[in-house]
C-alpha positions in Angstrom: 136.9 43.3 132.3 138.3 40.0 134.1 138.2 36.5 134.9 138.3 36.9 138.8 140.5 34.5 140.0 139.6 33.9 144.2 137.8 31.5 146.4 134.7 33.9 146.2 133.7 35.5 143.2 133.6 39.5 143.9 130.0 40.4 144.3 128.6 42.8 141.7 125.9 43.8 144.5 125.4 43.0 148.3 124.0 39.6 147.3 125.9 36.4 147.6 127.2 34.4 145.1 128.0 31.1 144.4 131.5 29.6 145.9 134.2 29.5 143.1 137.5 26.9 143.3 140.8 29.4 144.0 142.4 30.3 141.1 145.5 32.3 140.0 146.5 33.7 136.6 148.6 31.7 134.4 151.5 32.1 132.5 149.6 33.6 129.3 147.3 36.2 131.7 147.7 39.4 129.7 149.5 42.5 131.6 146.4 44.1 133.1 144.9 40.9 134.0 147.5 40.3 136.5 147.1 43.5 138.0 143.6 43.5 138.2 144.1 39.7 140.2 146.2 41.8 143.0 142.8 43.6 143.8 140.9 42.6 147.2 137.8 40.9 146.6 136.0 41.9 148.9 136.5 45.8 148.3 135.6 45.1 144.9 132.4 44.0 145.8 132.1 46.7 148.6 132.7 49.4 145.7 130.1 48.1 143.0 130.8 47.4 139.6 131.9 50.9 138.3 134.6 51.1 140.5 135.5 47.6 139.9 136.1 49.2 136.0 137.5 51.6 137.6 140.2 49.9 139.5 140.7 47.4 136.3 142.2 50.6 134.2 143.9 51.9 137.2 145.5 48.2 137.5 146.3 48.5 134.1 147.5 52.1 134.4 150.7 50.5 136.8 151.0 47.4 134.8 152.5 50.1 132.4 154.6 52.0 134.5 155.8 48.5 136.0 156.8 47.6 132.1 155.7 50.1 129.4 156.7 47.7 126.5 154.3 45.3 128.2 151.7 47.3 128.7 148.3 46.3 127.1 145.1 48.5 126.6 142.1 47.7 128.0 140.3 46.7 125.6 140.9 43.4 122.8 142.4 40.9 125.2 142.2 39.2 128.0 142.9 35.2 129.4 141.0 33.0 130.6 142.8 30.1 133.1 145.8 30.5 131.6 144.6 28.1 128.2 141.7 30.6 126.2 142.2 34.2 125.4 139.1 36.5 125.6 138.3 39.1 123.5 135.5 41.9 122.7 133.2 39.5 120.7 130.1 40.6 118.4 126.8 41.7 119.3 125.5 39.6 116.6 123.7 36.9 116.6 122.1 36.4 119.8 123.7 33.0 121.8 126.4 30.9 121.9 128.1 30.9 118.3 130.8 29.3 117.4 132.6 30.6 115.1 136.7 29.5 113.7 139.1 29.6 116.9 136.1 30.0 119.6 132.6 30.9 120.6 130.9 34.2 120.7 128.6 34.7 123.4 125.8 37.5 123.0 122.8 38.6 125.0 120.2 41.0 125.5 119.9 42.6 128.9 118.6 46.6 129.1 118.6 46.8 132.4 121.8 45.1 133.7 124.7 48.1 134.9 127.4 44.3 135.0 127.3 41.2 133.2 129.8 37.9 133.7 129.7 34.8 131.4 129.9 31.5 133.7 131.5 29.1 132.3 130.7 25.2 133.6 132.3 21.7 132.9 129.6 19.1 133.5 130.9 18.0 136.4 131.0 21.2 138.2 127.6 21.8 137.1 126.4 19.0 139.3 128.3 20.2 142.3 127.1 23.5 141.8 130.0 25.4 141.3 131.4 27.6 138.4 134.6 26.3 136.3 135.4 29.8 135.4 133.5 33.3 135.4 135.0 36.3 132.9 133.5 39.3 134.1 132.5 41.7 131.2 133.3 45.5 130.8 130.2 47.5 129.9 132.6 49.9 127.8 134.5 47.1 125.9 131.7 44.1 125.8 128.2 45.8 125.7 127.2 47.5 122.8 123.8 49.0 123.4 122.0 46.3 125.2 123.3 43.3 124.3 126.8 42.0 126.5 128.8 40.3 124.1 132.4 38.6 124.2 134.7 35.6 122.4 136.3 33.2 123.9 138.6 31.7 122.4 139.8 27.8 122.5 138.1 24.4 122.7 135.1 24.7 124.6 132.8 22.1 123.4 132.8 20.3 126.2 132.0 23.3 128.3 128.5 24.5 129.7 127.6 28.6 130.0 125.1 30.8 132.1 125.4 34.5 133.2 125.2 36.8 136.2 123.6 40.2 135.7 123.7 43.0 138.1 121.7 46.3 138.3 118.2 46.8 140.1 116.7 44.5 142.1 113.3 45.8 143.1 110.3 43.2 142.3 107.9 45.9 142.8 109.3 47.9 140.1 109.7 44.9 138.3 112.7 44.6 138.6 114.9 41.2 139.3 118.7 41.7 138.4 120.7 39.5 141.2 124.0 38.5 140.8 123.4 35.5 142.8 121.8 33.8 140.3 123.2 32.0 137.5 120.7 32.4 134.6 120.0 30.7 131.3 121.1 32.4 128.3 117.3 32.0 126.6 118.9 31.7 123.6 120.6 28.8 124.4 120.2 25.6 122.4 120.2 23.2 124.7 119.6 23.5 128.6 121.4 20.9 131.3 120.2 20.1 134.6 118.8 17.0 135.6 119.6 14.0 133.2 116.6 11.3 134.2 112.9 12.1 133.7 111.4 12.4 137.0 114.4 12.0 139.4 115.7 14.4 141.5 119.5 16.0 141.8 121.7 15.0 144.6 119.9 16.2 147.6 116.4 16.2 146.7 116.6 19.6 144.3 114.1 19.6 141.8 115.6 22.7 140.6 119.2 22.5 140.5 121.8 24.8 138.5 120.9 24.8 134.9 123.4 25.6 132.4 123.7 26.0 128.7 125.3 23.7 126.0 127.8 25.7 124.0 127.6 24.4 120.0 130.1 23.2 117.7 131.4 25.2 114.7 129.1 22.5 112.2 126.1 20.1 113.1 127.5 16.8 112.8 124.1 15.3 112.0 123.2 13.1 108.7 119.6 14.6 107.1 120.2 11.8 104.7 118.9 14.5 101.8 115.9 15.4 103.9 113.5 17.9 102.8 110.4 20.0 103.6 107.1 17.8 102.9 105.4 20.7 102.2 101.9 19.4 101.9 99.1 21.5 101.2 97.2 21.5 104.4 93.9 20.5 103.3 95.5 17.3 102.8 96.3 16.9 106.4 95.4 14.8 108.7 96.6 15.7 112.3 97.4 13.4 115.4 98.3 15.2 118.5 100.1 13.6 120.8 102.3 13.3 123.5 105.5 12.5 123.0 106.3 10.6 126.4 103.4 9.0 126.6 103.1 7.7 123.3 105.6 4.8 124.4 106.1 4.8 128.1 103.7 2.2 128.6 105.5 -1.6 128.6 102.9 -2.6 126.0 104.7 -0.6 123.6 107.7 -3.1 123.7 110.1 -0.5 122.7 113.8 -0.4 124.0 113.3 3.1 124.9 110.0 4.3 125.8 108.8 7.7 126.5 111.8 8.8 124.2 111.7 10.4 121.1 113.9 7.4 119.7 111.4 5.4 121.0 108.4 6.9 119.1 110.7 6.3 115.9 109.9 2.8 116.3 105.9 3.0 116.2 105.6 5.6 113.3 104.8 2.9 111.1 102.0 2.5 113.0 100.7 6.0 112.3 101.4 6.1 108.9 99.3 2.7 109.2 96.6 4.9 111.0 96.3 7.2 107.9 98.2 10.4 110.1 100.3 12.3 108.0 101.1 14.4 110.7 102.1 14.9 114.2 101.0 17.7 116.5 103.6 17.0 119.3 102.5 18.4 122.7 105.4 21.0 123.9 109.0 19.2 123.5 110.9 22.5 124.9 112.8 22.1 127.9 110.4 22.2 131.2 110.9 20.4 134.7 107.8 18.0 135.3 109.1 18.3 138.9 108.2 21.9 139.5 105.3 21.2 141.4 107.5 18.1 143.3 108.3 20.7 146.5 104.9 20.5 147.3 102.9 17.7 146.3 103.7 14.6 144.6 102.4 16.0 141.1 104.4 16.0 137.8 104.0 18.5 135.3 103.3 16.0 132.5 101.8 17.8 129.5 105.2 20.0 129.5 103.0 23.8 129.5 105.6 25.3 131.3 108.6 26.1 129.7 112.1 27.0 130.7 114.1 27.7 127.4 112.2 27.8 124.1 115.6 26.9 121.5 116.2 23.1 123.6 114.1 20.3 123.4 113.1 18.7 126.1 116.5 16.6 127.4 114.5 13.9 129.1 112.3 12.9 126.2 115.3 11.4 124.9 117.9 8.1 125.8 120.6 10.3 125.6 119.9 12.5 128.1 122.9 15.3 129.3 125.2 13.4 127.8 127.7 15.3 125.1 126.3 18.4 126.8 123.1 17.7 125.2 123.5 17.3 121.9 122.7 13.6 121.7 119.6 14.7 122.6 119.3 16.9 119.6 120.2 14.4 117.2 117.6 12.1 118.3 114.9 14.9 118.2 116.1 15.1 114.7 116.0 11.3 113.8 112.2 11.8 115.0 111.6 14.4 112.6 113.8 12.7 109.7 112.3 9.2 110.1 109.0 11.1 110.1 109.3 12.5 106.6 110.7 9.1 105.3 107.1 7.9 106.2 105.2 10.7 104.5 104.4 12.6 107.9 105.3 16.2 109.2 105.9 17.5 112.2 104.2 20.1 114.1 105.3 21.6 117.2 103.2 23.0 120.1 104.8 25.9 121.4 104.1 27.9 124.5 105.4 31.7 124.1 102.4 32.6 126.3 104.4 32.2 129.4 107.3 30.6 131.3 108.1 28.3 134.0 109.5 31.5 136.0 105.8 31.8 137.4 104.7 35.3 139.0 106.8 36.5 141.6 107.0 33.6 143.5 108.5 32.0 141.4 111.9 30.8 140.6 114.4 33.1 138.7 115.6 30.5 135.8 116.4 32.7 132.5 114.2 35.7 131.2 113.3 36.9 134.6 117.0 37.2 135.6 117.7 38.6 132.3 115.8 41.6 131.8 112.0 40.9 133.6 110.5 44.1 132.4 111.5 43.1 128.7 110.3 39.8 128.8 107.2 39.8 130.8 103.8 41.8 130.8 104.2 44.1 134.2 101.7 46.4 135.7 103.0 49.5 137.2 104.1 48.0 140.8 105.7 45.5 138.8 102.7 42.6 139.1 102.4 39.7 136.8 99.7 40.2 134.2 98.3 36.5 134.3 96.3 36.4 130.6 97.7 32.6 130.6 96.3 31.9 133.6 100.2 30.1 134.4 101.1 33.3 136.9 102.9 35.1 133.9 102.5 36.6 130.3 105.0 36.8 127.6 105.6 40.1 126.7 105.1 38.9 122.8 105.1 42.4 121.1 107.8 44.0 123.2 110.1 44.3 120.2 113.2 42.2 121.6 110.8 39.6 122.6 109.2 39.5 118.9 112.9 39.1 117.4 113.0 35.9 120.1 109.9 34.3 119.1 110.7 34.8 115.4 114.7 33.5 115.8 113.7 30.7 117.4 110.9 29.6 115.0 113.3 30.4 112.3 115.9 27.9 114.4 113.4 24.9 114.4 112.8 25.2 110.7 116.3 25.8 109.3 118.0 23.3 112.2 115.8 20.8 113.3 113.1 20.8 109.9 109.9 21.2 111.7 107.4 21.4 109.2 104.8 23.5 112.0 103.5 25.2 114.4 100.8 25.2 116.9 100.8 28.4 119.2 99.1 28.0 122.8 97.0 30.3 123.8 98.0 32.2 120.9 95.4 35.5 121.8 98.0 36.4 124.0 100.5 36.9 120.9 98.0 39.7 120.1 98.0 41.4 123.1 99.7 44.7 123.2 103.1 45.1 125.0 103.5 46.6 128.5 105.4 49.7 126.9 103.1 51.9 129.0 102.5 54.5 126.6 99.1 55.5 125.4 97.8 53.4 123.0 99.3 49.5 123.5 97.9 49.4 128.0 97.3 46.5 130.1 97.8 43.8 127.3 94.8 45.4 125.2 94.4 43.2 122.1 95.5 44.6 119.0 94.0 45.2 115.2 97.9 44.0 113.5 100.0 42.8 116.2 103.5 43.2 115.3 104.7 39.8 115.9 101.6 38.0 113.7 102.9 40.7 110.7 106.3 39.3 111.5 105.8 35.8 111.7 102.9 36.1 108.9 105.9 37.9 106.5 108.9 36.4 107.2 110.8 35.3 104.1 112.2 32.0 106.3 108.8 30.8 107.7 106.6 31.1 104.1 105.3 27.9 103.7 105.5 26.8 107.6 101.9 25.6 108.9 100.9 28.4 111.7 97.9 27.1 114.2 96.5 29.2 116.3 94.6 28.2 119.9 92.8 31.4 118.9 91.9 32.0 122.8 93.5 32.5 126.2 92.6 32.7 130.1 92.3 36.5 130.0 88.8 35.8 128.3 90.0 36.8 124.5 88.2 34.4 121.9 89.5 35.0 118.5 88.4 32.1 116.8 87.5 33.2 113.4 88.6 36.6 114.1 92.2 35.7 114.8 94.6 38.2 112.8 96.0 36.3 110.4 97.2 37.8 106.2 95.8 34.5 104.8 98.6 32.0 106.4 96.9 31.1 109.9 94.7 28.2 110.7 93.2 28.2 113.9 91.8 25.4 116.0 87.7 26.0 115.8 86.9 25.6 119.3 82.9 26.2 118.3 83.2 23.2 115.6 84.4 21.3 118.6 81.2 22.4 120.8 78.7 22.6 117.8 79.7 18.9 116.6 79.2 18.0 120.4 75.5 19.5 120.8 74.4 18.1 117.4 75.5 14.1 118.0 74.3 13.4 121.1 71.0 15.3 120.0 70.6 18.4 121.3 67.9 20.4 119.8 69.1 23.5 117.6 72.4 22.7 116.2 71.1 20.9 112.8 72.5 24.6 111.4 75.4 24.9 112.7 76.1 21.6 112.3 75.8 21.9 108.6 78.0 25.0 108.9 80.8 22.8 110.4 80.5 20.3 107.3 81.2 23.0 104.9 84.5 24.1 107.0 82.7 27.3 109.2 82.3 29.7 106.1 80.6 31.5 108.3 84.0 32.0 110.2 86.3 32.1 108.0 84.9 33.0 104.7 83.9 36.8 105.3 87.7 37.1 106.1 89.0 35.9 103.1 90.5 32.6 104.6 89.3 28.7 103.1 88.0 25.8 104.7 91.6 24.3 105.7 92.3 27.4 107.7 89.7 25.4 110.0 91.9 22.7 112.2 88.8 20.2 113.3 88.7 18.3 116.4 86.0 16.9 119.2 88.7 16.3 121.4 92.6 17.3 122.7 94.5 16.3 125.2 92.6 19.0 127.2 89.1 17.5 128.3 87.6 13.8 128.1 88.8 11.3 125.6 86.5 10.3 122.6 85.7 7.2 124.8 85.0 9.9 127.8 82.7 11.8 126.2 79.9 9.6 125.9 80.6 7.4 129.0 80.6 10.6 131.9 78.1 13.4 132.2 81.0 14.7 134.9 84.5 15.3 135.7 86.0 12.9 137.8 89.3 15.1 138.8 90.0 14.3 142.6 92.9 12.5 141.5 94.6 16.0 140.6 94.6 17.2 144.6 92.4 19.9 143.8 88.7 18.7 145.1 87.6 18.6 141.9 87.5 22.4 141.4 90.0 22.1 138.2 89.0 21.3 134.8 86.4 22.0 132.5 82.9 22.1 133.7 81.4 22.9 130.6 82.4 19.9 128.8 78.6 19.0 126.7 79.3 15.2 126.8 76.7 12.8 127.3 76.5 9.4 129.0 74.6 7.5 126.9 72.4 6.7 129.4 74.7 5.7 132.2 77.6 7.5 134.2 80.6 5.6 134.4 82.7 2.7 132.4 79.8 -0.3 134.0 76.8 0.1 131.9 74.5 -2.3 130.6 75.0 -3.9 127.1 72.5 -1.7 125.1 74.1 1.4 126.4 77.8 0.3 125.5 76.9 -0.5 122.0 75.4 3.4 121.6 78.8 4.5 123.2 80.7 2.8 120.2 78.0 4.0 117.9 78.7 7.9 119.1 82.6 7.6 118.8 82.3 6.3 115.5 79.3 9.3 114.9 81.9 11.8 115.9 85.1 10.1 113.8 82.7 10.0 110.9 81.9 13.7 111.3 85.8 14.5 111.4 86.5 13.0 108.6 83.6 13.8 106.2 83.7 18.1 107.1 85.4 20.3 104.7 88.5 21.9 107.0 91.5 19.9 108.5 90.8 16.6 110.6 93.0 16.3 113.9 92.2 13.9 116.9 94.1 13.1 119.8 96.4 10.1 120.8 94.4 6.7 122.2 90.5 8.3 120.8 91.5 5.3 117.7 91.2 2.9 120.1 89.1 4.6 123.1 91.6 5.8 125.4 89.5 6.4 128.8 90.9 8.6 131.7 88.3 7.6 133.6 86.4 10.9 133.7 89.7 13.2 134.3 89.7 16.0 131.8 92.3 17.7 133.1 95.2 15.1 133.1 98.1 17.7 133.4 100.1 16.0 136.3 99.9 12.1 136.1 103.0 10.5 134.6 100.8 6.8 134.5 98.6 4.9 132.2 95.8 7.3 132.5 98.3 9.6 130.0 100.1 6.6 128.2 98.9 5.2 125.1 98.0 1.5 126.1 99.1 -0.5 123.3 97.6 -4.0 124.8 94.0 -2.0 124.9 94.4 -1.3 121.5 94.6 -4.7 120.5 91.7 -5.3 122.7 89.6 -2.7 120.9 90.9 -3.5 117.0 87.3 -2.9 115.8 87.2 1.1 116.4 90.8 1.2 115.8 89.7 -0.3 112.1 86.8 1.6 111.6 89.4 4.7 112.4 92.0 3.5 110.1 89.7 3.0 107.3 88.2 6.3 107.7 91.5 8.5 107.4 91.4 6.6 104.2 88.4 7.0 103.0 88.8 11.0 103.3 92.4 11.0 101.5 90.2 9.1 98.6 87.8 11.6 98.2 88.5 14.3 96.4 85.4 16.0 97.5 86.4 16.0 101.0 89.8 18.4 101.0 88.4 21.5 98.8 90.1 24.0 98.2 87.5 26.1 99.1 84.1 25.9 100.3 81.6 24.1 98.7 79.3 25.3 96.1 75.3 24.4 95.0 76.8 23.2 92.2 79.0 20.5 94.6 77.2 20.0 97.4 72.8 19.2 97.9 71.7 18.9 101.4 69.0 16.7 101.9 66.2 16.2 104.9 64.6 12.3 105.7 63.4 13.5 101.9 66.3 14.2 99.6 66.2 17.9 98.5 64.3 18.7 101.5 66.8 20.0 104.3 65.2 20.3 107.6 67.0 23.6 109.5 63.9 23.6 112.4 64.9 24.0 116.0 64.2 20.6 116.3 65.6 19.0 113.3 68.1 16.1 114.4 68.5 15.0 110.5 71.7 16.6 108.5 72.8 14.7 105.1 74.4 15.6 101.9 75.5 14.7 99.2 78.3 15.9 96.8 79.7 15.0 93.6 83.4 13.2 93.8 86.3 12.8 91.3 87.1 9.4 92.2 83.7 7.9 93.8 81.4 10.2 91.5 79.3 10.6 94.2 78.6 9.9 97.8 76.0 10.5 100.3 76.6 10.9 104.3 73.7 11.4 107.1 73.5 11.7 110.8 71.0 10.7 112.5 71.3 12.2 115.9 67.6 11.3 116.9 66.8 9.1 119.9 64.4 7.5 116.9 65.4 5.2 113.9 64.3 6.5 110.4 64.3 5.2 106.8 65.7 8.2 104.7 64.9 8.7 101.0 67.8 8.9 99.1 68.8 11.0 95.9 67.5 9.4 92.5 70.2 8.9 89.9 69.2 7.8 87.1 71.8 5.1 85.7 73.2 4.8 89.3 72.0 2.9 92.5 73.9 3.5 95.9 76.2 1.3 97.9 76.3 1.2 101.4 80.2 1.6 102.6 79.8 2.7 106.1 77.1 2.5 108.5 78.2 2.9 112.3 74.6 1.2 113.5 76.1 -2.1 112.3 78.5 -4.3 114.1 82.3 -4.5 113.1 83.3 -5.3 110.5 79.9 -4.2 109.0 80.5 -0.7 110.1 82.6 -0.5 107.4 82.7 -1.9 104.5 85.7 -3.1 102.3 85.9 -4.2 99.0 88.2 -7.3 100.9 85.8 -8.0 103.0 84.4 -12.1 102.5 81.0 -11.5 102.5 80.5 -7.4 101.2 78.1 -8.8 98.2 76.0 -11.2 100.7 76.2 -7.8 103.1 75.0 -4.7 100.3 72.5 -7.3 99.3 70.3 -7.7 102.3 69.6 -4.1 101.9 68.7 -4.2 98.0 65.2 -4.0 98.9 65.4 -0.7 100.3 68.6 0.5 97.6 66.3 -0.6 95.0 63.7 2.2 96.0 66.6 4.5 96.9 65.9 4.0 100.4 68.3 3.5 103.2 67.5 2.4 107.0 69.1 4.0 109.9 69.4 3.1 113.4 68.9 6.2 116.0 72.1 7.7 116.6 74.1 6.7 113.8 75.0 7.8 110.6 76.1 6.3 107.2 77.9 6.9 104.0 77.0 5.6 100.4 78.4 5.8 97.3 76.8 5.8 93.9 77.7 2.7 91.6 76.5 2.6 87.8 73.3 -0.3 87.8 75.0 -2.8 86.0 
């Protein structure tokens, strides 16, 4: 093993390399190292890497005759530019470590016959050129399939990648190339480009990536933070973005589109009644990948390169400190977060890569060991279940250990409180061992990795969410694997709650079903209510405010005629397509959103609506807003000024819920809790074309309340529940103007207000507009 010291680092196979600066052996070079640096080059690279080894002992071999007291075995020691010795190192952990007088480097590669750890300063990163390469000897640094060595010396300020060498033959799968100077994909944090959305020198859009090398201790102050540790049917979940939360200038932040930046506005969240965040994917990505061929950015961030870094240009710091900066300040987000009462989910994407299929670039796992890391078919094709070109090999067993190390990193490190899992049907998917039982990505009964993650001493207590589908055509909702601990996001309470509001004939049912939390999900399987994540809309599909203004996608913008996105998105117009509509029909678009945020909030499970739907974020028909780094994906701050009467009606609402005991069981409602009622109370109507669903259930702290929906295209007056000692209170009611939608016991004129309506209270009637629905509250006739 050797630091190869020469204009042209020795190929370990007919490819080329990079160009490496001349260098010579220093003073402190150990014996054998300065024979092996008296080798040619080039028949090194002519005779492969075993005679390479070879030619290292036989350098070593007349090193000793030359001197015998000098003589060194080959095997503890080596130098590295004259300043850091190099040693065997551990094969344990995975990564960069660094440990008292140096850094261990470790990493998993079956296939590789050579390895060599590349060492960068930052400055040589962004000329493309290595500082220093130490080639490793498969007898001294490999111990079964993991390459391993310790540098020591001061190396904090140094970047790291590797070459591997062994079998390059894509149709077998196969994509070793020492060429190419990979990601470690245990790294913690990955530097490249230091701006969001600007290019390297030259134009690149993917330039030489490298790896930050850690310190011995974090130098970060928690400031006695802790775990939250909510139980999750007292969640309420926002998903956002975490660019686009404060990119646009309305936000008036000094750094927008920065996680610093979103520091500043989490008052406003707690404000909103959130107490917690669904960040879209923060892991490193490059929103330029699509930049050599259109003029599209890969906003969302479903694409990732390196699943231990966050995402460098989210922060103000960029590169700088070799990344760490940008650590800290993904860490301040997360710390500042739990002052305010909220958690922190993250989404993460172990579904695929950025590598692509085989046109794609070679970044990290492909380079690594493809065949480990990727779900092949026998000629060595992509398996494409994520629909992104490429499938995470998620139960290979080395991939497993990955995906549980680095959740286990982002709890212990960084104090995520979460996580939501893309795609996560693919995690269940058998691994292309090719033996006879776990073929072609066939989903399994107890996936290895769900036991693992399920079980793991570490993660107990973490919130697991599961997008319990993926593009292969595997639905799992309600049938995800999960021993008790996973939620899933309940795609069918999504579509149900759709088909019922906007009045579609033979939902009242199901509807009712999606109040309860979807026992008839999750119930059979032993799971509660709160293993149900709720939501009429993501950041995939129309806005809240979309949804009832198009009957269509309106995708052109994306470059792809239209043909992307959901078709099947059960929305309705209210009458008329697009954001010009006449009066009446605007006023029934406000009356839906507030239908659907009512519904949220009021069904038995866990709430969770998307960034800008408080204040009716429009993306003008686009449901598929992946690429545009613009307003249509920025939370407008001036438009939620404009619009303070939803965004009230919204606030109050998250309220409301956290008030009611009723409304966050613990499991799912009983007879004894909960009587459903028809335009007659105690008469339910479950007919194909019922468009009627109320309830009403008894509540610790409001002892009782009442909530209808009336999705009918008619108005009806609805007989409410006699109580005897009790007359109901009308608190919301989204057929009235704001602030009468809702109302508050601040509110001037609330008595003048419940009053008019005495009339019909006083014969335990209530009015209701068509599409609308209402809560009440029983209050003692006094």
């Amino acid at each position: 093993m050797t630091m190869m010291a020469m204009a042209e680092v020795p190929c370990l196979c007919a490819r080329p390399s990079l160009a490496l600066p001349t260098r010579r052996p220093g003073p402190g070079t150990a014996p054998h190292l300065r024979g092996v640096a008296r080798l040619c080059p080039n028949a090194m690279a002519a005779r492969g890497v075993g005679a390479v080894r070879a030619a290292v002992v036989e350098a070593a071999a007349v090193v000793e005759d030359e001197d015998e007291e000098e003589a060194a075995p080959l095997e503890e020691r080596y130098a590295l530019g004259g300043a850091c010795r190099v040693l065997a190192g551990m094969p344990a952990p995975l990564g960069a470590t660094a440990l008292a007088g140096g850094v261990n480097f470790a990493v998993y590669s079956g296939g590789a016959t050579a390895a060599a750890l590349c060492l960068f300063t930052p400055d040589d990163l962004k000329a493309n050129r290595v500082t220093e390469e130490v080639l490793l000897d498969p007898l001294i640094n490999r111990t079964g399939n993991v390459w391993h060595v310790f540098v020591e010396g001061e190396l904090h300020d140094m970047l790291y990648g590797y070459r591997f060498d062994g079998t390059f033959a894509p149709e077998c799968g196969q994509y070793l190339d020492a060429s190419n100077i990979v990601v470690d994909p245990y790294a913690k944090a990955v530097i490249s480009r230091g701006e969001y959305g600007v290019r390297a020198p030259g134009g690149d859009c993917w330039p030489q990536m490298a790896g930050m090398i850690p310190l011995p201790h974090s130098t970060f102050d928690w400031q006695g933070d802790l775990p939250l540790r909510y139980p999750q049917k007292d969640l309420v979940i926002y998903e956002m973005h975490l660019r686009g939360f404060t990119k646009h200038a309305s936000s008036n932040v000094e750094h927008p589109g920065t996680f610093i930046g979103a520091v500043s506005k989490l008052d406003y969240l707690k404000e909103l009644g959130v107490n917690c965040v669904e960040l879209m994917p923060c892991h490193e990505f490059n929103e330029l990948e699509y930049s050599t061929s259109s003029s599209k950015v890969n906003f969302w961030g479903y694409s990732t390169i390196n699943f231990f870094s966050p995402m460098t240009r989210y922060t103000s710091a960029g590169v700088k400190n070799c990344g760490r900066d940008a650590i800290n300040e993904l860490k301040t987000f997360v710390r500042e977060a739990h002052k305010r009462g909220i958690e922190v989910i993250l989404d993460v994407v172990f579904n695929h890569t950025a590598e692509g299929n085989e046109n794609g670039p070679v970044l990290s796992f492909r380079g690594v060991d493809n065949s480990t890391y990727y779900m092949l078919a026998p000629k060595g094709e992509f398996y494409n279940y994520s629909g992104c070109g490429n499938t995470f090999n998620c139960n290979h067993p080395v991939v497993r250990e990955f995906i549980v190390d680095c959740l286990r990193y982002w709890v212990t490190e960084m104090h995520v409180d979460g996580f939501r899992f893309d795609l996560a049907s693919i995690l269940t998917r058998g691994s292309s061992l090719w033996d006879p039982v776990n073929v072609y990505g066939a989903p399994l009964v107890t996936p290895p990795l769900i036991d693992m993650i399920s079980n793991d001493p570490i993660l107990g207590g973490v919130k697991l969410i599961a997008e319990a589908w993926d593009a292969g055509g595997l639905y799992q909702v309600g049938q995800f694997p999960h021993w008790n601990v996973w939620s899933e996001w309940n795609g069918k309470y999504r579509d149900i709650v759709r088909q019922f509001i906007k009045g579609t004939d033979g939902f009242s049912g199901g509807f009712a079903e999606c109040l309860c939390g979807s026992p008839h999900l999750y119930e059979a399987g032993g799971r509660k209510p709160w293993h149900s994540i709720n939501f009429v809309c993501a950041h995939d599909g129309f806005t809240l405010a979309d949804l009832v203004t198009y009957n269509n996608k309106y995708n052109l913008s994306n470059g792809e005629n239209n043909e992307d996105g959901e078709n099947h998105n059960l929305s309705w117009n209210c009458g008329e397509e697009g954001e010009f509509a006449r009066l009446s029909v605007r006023r029934l678009r406000k009356r839906q959103m507030r239908n659907f945020f009512v519904c949220l909030m009021v069904s038995q499970g866990v709430p969770m609506f998307y960034m800008g739907d408080e204040y009716g974020h429009t993306k003008s028909g686009n449901n598929n807003t992946y690429c545009h780094d613009n307003y249509v994906n920025y939370f407008r701050w001036d438009k939620k000024e404009e619009s303070y009467d939803l965004h009230r009606f919204c606030s109050l609402m998250t309220k409301f819920r956290k008030e009611c005991e009723s409304l966050g069981l613990e499991d799912f409602p009983t007879a004894e809790q909960l009587q459903w009622h028809g335009h007659q109370p105690g008469k339910p109507d479950w007919s194909e074309t019922s468009r009627f669903v109320a309830f009403s259930m008894k509540d610790e702290t409001k002892g009782e309340i009442y909530v209808a929906f009336n999705s009918s295209h008619l108005p009806a007056v609805v007989g409410l529940p006699e109580r005897i000692g009790y007359l109901w209170e009308p608190v919301v009611d989204t057929g009235k103007p704001a602030p009468y939608d809702f109302l508050t016991d601040d509110l001037p004129d609330r008595a003048l207000t419940v009053h008019q309506f005495s009339h019909f209270l006083n014969s335990n009637l209530y009015p209701m507009l068509s599409y609308s629905s209402v809560i009440l509250i029983s209050r003692p006739d006094v």
